[in-house]
N, CA and C atoms as an extended XYZ file, in Angstrom:
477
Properties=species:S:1:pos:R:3:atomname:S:1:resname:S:1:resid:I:1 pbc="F F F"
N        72.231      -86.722      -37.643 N   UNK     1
C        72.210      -85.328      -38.071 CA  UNK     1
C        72.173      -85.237      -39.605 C   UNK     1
N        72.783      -86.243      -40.499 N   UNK     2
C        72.469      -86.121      -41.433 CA  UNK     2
C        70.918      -86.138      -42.831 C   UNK     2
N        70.425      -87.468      -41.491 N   UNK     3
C        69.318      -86.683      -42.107 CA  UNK     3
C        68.350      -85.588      -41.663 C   UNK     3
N        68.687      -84.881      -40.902 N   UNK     4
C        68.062      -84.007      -40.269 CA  UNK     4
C        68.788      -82.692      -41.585 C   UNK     4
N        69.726      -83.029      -41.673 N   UNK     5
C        70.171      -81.865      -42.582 CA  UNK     5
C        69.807      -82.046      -43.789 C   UNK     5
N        69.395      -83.240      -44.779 N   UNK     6
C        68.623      -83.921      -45.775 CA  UNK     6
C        67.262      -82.979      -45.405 C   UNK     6
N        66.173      -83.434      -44.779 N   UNK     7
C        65.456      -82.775      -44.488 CA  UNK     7
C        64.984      -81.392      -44.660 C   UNK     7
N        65.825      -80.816      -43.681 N   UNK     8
C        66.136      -79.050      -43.891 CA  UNK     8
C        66.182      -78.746      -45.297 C   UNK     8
N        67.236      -79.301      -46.129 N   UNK     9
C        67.108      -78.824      -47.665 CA  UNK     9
C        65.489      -79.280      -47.953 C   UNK     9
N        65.329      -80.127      -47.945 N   UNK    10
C        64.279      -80.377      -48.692 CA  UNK    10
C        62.888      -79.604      -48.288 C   UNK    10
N        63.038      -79.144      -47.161 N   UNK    11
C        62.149      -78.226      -46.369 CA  UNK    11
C        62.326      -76.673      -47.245 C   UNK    11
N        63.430      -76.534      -46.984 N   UNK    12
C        63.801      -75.472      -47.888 CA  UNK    12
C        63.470      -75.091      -49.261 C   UNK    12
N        63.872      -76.282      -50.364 N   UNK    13
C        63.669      -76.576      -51.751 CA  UNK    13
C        61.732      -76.451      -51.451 C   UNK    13
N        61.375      -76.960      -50.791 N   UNK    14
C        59.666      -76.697      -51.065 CA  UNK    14
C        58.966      -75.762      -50.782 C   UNK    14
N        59.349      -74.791      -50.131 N   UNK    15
C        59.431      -73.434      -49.724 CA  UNK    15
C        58.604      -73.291      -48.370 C   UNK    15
N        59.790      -74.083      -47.489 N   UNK    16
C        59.422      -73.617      -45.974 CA  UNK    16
C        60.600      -73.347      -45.086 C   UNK    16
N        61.405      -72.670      -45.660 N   UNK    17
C        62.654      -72.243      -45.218 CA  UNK    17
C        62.587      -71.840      -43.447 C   UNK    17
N        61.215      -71.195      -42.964 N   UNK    18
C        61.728      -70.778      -41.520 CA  UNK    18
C        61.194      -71.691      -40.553 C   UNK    18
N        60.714      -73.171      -41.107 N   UNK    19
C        60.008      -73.720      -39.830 CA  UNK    19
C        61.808      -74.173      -39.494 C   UNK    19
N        62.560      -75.135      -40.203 N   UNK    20
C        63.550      -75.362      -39.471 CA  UNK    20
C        65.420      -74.792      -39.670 C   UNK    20
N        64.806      -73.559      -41.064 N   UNK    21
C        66.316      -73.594      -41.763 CA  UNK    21
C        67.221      -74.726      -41.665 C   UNK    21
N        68.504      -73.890      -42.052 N   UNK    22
C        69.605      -74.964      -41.377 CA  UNK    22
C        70.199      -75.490      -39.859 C   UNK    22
N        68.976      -74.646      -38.969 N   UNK    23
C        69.769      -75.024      -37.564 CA  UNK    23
C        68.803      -75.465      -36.423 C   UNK    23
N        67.925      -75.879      -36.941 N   UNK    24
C        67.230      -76.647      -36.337 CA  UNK    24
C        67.030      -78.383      -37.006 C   UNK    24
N        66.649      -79.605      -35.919 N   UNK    25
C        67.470      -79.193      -34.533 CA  UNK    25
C        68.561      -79.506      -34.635 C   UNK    25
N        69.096      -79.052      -33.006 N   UNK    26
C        70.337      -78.364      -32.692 CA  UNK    26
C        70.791      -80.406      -32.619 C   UNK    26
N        72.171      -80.565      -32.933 N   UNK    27
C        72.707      -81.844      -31.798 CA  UNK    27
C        72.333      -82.037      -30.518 C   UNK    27
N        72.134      -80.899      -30.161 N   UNK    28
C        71.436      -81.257      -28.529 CA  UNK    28
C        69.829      -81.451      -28.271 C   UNK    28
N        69.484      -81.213      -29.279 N   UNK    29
C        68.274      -81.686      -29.653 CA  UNK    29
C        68.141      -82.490      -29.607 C   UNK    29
N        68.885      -83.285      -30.309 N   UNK    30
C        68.680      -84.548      -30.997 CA  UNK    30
C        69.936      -85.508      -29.979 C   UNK    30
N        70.307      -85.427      -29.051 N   UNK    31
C        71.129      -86.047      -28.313 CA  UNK    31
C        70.334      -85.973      -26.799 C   UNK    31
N        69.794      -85.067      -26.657 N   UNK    32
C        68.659      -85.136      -25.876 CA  UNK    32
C        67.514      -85.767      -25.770 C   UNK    32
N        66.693      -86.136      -27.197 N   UNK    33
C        65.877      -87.281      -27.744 CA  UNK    33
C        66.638      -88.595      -26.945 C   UNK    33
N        67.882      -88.739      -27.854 N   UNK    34
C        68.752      -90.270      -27.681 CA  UNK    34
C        68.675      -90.162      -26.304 C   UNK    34
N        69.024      -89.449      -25.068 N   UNK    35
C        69.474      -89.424      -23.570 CA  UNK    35
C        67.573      -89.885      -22.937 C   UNK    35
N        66.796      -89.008      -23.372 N   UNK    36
C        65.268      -89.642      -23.119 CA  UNK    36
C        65.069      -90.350      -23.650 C   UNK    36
N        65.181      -91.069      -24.290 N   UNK    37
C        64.378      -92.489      -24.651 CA  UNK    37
C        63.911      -92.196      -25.706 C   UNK    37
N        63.177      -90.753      -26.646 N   UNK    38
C        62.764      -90.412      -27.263 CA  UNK    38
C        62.780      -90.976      -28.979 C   UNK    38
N        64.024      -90.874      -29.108 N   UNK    39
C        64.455      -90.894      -30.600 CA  UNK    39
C        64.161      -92.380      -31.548 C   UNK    39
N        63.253      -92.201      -32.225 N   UNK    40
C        63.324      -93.374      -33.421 CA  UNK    40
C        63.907      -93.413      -34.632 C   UNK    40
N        64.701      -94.564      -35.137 N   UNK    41
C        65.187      -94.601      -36.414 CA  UNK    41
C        64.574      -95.447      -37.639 C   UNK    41
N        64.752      -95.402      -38.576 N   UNK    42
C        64.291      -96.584      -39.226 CA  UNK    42
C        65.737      -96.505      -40.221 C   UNK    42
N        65.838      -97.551      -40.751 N   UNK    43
C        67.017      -98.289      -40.927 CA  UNK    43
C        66.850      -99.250      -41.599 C   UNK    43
N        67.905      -99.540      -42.620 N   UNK    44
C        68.410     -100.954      -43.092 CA  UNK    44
C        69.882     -101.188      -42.942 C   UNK    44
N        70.560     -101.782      -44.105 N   UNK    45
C        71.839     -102.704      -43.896 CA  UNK    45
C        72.723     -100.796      -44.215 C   UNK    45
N        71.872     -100.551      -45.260 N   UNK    46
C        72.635      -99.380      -45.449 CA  UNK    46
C        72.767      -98.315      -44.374 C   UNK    46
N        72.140      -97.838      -43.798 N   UNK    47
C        72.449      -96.907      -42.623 CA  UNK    47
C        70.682      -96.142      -42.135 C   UNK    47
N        70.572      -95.375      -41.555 N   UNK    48
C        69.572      -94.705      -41.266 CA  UNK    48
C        69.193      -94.090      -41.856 C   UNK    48
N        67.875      -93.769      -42.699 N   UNK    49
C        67.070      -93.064      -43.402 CA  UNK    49
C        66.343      -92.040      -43.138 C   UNK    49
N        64.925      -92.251      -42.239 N   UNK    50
C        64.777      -91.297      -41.065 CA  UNK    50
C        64.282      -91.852      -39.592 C   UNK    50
N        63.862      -90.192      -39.277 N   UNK    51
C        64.034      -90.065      -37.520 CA  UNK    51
C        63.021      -89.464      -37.264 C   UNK    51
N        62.334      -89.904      -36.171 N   UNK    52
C        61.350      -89.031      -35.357 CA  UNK    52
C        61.528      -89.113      -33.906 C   UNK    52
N        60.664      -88.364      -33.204 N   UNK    53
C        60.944      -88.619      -31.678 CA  UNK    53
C        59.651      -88.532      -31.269 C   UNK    53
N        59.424      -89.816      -30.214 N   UNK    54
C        58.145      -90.320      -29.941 CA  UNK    54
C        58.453      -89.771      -28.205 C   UNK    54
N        57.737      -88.320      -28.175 N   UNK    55
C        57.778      -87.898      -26.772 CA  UNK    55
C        56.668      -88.391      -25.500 C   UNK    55
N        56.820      -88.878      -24.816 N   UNK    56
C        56.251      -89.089      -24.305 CA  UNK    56
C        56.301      -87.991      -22.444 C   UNK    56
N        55.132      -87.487      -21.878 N   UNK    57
C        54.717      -86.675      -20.625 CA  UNK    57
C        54.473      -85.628      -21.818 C   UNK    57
N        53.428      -84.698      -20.966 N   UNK    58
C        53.088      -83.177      -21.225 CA  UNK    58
C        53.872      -82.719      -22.170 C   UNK    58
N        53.764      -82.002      -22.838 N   UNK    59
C        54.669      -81.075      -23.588 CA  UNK    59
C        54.312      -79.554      -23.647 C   UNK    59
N        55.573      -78.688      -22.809 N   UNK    60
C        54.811      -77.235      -22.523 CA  UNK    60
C        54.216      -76.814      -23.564 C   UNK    60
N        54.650      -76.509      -24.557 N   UNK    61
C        54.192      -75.927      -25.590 CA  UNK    61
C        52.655      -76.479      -26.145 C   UNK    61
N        52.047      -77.372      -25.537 N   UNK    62
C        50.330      -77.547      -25.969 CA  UNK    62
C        49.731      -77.611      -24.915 C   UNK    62
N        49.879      -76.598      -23.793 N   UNK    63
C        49.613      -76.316      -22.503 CA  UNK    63
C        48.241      -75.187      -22.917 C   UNK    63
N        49.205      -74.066      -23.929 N   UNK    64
C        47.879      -73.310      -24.459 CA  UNK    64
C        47.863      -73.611      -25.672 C   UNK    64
N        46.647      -73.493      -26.196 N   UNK    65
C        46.543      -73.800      -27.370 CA  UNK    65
C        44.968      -72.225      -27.731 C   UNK    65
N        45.414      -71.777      -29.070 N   UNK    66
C        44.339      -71.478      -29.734 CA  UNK    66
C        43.260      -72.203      -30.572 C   UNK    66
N        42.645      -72.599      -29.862 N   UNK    67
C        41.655      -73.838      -30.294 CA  UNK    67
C        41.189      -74.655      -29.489 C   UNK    67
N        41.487      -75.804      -29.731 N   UNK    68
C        40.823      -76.922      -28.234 CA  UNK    68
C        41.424      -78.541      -28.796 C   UNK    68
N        41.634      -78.828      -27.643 N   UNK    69
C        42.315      -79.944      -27.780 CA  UNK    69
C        41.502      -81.127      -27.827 C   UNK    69
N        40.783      -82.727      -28.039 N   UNK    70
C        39.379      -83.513      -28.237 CA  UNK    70
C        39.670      -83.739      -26.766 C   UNK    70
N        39.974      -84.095      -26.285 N   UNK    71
C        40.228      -83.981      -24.707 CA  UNK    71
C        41.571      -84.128      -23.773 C   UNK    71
N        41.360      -84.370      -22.324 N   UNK    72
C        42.922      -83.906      -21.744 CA  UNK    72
C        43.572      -84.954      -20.953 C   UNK    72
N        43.112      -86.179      -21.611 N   UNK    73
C        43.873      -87.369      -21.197 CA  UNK    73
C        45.433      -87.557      -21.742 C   UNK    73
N        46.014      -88.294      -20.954 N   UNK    74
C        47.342      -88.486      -21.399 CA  UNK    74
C        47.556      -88.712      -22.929 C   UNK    74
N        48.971      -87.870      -23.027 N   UNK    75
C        48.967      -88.320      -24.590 CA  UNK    75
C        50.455      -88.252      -25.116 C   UNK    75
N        51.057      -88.830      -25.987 N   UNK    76
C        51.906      -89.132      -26.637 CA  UNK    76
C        52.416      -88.212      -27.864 C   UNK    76
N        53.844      -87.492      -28.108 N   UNK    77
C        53.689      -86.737      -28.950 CA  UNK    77
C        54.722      -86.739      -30.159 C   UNK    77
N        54.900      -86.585      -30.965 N   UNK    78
C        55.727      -86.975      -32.579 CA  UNK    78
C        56.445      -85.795      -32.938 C   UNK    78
N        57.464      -85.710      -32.697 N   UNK    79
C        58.499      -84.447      -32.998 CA  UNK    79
C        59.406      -84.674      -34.352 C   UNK    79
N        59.821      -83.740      -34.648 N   UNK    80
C        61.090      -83.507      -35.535 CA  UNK    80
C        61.287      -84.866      -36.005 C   UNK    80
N        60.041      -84.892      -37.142 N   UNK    81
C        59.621      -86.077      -38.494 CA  UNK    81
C        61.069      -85.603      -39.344 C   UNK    81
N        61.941      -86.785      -39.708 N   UNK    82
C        62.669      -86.276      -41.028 CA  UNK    82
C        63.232      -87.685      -41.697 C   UNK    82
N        63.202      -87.238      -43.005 N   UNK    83
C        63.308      -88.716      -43.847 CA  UNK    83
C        64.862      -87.756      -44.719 C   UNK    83
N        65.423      -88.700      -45.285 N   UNK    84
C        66.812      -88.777      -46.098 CA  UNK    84
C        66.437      -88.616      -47.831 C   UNK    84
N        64.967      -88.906      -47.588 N   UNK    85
C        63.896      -89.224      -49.326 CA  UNK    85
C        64.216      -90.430      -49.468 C   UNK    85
N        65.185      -91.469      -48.959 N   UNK    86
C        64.796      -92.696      -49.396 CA  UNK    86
C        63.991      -93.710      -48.888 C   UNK    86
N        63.610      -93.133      -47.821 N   UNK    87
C        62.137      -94.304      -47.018 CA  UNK    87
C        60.870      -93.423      -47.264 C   UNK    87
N        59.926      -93.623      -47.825 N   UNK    88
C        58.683      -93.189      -48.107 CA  UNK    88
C        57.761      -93.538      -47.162 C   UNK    88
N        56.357      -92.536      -46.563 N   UNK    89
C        55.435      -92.589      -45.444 CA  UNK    89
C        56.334      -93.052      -43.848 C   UNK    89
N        57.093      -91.624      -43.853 N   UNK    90
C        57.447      -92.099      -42.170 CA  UNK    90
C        57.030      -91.521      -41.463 C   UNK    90
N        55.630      -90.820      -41.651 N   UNK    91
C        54.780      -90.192      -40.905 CA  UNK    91
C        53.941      -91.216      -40.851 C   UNK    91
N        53.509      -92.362      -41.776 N   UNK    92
C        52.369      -93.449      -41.327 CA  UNK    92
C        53.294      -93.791      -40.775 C   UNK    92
N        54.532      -94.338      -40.611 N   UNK    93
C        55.201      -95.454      -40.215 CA  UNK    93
C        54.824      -95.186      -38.554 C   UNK    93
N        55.534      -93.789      -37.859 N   UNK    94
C        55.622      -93.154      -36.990 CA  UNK    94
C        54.327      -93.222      -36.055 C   UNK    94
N        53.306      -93.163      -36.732 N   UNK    95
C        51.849      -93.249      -36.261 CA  UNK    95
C        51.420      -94.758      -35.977 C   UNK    95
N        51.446      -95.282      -36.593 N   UNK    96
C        51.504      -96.822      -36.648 CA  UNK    96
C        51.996      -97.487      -35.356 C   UNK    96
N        53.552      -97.282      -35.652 N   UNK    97
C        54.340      -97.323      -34.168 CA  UNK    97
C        53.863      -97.052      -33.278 C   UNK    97
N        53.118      -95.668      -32.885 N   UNK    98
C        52.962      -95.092      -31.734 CA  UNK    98
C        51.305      -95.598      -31.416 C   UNK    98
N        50.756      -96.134      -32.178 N   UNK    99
C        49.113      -96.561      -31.723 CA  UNK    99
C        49.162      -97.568      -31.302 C   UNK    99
N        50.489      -98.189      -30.974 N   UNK   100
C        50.773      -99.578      -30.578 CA  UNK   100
C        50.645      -99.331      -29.149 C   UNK   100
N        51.011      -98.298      -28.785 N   UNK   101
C        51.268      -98.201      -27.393 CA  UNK   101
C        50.202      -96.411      -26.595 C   UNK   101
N        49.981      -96.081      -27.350 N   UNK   102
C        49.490      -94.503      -27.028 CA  UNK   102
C        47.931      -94.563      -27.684 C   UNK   102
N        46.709      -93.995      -27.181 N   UNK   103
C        45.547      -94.078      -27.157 CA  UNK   103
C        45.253      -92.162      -28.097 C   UNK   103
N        46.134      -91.603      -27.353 N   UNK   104
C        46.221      -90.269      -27.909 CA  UNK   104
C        47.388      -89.548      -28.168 C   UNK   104
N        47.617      -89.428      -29.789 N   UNK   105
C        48.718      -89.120      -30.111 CA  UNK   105
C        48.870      -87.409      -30.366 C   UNK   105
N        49.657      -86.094      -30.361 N   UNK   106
C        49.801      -85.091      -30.952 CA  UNK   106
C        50.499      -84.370      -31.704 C   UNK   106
N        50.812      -83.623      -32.393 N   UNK   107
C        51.736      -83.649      -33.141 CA  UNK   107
C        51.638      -81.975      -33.674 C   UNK   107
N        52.197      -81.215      -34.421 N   UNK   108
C        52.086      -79.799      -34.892 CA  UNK   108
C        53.086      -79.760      -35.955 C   UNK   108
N        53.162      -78.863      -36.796 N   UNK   109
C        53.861      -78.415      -38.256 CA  UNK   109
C        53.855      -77.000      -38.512 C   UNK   109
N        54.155      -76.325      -39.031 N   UNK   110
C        54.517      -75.126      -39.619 CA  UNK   110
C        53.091      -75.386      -40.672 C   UNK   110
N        52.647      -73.686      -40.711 N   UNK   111
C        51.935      -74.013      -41.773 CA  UNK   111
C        51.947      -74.065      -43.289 C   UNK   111
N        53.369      -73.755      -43.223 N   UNK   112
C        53.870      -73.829      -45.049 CA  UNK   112
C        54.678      -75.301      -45.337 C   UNK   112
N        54.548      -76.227      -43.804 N   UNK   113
C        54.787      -77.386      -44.004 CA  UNK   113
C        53.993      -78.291      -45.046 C   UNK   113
N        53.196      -77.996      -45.901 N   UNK   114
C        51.786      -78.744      -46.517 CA  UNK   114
C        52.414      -80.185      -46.500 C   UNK   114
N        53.440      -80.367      -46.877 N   UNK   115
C        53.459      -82.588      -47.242 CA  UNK   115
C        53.586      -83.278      -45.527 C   UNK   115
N        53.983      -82.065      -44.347 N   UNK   116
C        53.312      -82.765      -42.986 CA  UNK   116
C        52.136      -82.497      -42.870 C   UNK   116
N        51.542      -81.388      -43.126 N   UNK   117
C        49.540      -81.102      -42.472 CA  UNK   117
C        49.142      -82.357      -43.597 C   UNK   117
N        49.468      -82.927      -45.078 N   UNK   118
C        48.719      -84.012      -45.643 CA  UNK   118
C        48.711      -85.103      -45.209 C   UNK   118
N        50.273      -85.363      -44.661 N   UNK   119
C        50.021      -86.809      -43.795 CA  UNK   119
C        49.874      -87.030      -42.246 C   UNK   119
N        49.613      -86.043      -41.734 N   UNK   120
C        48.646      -86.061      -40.558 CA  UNK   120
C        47.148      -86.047      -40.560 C   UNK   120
N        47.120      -85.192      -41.541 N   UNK   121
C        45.132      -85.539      -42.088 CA  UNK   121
C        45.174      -87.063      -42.759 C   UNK   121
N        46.025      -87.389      -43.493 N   UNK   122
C        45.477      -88.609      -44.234 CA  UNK   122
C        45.652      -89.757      -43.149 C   UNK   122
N        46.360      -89.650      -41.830 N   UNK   123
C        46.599      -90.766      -41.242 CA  UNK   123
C        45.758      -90.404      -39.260 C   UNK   123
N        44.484      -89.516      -40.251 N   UNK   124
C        43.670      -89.417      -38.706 CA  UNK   124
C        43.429      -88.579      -37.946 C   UNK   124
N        44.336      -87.924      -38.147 N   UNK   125
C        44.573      -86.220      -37.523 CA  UNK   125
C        44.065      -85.280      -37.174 C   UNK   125
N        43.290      -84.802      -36.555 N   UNK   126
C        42.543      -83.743      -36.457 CA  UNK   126
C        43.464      -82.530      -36.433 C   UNK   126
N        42.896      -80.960      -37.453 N   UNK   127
C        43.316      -79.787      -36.909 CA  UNK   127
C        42.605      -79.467      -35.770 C   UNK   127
N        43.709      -78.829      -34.554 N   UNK   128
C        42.605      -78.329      -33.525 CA  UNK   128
C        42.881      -77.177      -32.705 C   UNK   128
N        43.716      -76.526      -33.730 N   UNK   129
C        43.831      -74.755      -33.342 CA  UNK   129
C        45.773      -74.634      -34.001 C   UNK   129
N        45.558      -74.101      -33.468 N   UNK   130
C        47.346      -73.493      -33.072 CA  UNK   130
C        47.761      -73.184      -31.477 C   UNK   130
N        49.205      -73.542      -31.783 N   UNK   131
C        50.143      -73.978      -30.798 CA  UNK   131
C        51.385      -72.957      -31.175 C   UNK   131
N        52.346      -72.541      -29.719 N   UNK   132
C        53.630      -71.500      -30.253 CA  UNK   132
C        54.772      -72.194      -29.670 C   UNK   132
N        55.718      -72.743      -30.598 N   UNK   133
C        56.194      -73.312      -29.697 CA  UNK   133
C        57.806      -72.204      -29.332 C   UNK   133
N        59.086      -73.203      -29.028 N   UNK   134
C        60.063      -72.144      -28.429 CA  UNK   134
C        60.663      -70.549      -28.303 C   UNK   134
N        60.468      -70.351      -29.688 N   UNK   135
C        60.850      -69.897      -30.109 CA  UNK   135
C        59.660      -68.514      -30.214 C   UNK   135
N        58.347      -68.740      -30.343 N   UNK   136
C        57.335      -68.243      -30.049 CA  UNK   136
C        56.817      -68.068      -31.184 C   UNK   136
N        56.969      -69.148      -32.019 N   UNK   137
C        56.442      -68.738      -33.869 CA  UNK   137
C        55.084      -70.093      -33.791 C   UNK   137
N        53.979      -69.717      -34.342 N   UNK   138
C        52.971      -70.747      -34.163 CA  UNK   138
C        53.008      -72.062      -35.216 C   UNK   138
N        52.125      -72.478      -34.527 N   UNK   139
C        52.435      -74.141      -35.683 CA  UNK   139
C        50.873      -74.386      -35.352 C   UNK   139
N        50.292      -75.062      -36.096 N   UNK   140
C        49.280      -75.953      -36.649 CA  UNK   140
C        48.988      -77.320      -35.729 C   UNK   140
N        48.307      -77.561      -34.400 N   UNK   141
C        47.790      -78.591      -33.591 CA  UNK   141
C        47.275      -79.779      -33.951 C   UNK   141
N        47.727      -80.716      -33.629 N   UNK   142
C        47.062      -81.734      -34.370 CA  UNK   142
C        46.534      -83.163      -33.385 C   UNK   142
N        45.772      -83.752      -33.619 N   UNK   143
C        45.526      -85.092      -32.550 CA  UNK   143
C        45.240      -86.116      -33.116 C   UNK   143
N        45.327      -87.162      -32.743 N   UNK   144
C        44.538      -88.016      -32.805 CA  UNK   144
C        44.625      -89.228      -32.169 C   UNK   144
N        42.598      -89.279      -32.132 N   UNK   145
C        42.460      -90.484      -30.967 CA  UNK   145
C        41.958      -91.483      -31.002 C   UNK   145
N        42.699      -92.713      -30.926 N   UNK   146
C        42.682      -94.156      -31.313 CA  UNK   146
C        43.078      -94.921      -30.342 C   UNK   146
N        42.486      -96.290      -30.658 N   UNK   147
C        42.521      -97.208      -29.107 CA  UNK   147
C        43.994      -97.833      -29.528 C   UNK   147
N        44.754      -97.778      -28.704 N   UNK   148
C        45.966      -98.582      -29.034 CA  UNK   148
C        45.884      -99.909      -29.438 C   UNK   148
N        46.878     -100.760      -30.268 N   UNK   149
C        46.651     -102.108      -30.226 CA  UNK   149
C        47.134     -102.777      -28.711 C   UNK   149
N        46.374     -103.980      -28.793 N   UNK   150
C        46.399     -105.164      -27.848 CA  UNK   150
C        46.652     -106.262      -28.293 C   UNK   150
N        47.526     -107.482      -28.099 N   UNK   151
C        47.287     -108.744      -27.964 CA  UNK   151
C        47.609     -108.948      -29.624 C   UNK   151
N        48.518     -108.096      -29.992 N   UNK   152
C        49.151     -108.192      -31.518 CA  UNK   152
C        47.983     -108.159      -32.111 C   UNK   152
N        46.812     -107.583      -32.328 N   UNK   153
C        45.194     -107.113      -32.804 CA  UNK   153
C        46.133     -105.839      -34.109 C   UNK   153
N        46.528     -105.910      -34.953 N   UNK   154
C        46.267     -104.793      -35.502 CA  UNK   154
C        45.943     -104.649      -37.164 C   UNK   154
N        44.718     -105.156      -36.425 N   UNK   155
C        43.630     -104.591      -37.540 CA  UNK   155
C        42.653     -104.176      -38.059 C   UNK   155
N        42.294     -103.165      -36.175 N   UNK   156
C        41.200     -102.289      -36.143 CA  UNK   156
C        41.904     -100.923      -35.112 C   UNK   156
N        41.161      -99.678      -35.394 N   UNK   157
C        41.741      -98.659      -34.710 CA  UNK   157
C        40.549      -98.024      -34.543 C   UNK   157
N        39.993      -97.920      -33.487 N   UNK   158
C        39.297      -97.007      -33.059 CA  UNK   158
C        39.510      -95.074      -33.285 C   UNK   158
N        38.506      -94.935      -33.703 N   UNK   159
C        38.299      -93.214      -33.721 CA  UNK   159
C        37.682      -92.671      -32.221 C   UNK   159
């Protein structure tokens, strides 16, 4: 939670105060991640830096979409990105991770998020409409589709 609350300020300080204020997410959010399987950390000796959650089945909320999705094969999805500021690119990191195992990844942001819509474009991303999620406020769709690695291969990725 702490860096989830790291985060929030810094979300804040850049001026995107309503994608998560201070109360998103909830502990049960994020204890719900940990209970699914969901939740990733990255880490050293010192403690945890940041967190994402690598969802995996459907996710209601990109059921509709305003726009279009590249197609409707299974896919893998990247939630509630947050760094502490002392680990740098944990949105490549996150992506990286997940092409290891997922062919089609998705992901969404707020649109006054700009330093997430840059590193989802810079790491492959397609925009591909808008998405609303819980709460019913829209976010920015995103995909992308790459052949997972195989056979410890990683050093080609298919588009």
């Amino acid at each position: 939670m702490e860096v989830y609350c790291s985060a929030q300020e810094f979300m804040i300080r850049s001026g995107n105060p309503g994608q998560w204020g201070r109360s998103y997410p909830t502990e049960r959010d994020v204890s719900d991640d940990i209970e699914k399987g969901f939740c990733r950390v990255i880490y050293d000796e010192t403690g945890i830096h940041a967190v994402f959650a690598l969802c995996t089945g459907a996710d209601p909320y990109y059921a509709v979409i305003d726009g279009a999705w590249p197609n409707g094969e299974e896919y893998a999805s990247i939630h509630r990105v947050a760094s502490d500021g002392t680990f740098r690119g944990v949105v490549t990191f996150a992506v990286e991770y997940c092409k290891k195992e997922f062919s089609n990844i998705r992901a969404d942001t707020h649109e006054k998020n700009i330093p997430m819509q840059r590193a989802l474009e810079k790491n492959g991303f397609v925009r591909c409409g808008r998405v609303y999620v819980r709460d019913g406020s829209p976010r920015i769709a995103y995909q992308l589709t790459a052949a997972p690695l195989s056979g410890g291969n990683d050093k080609h990725y298919g588009k």
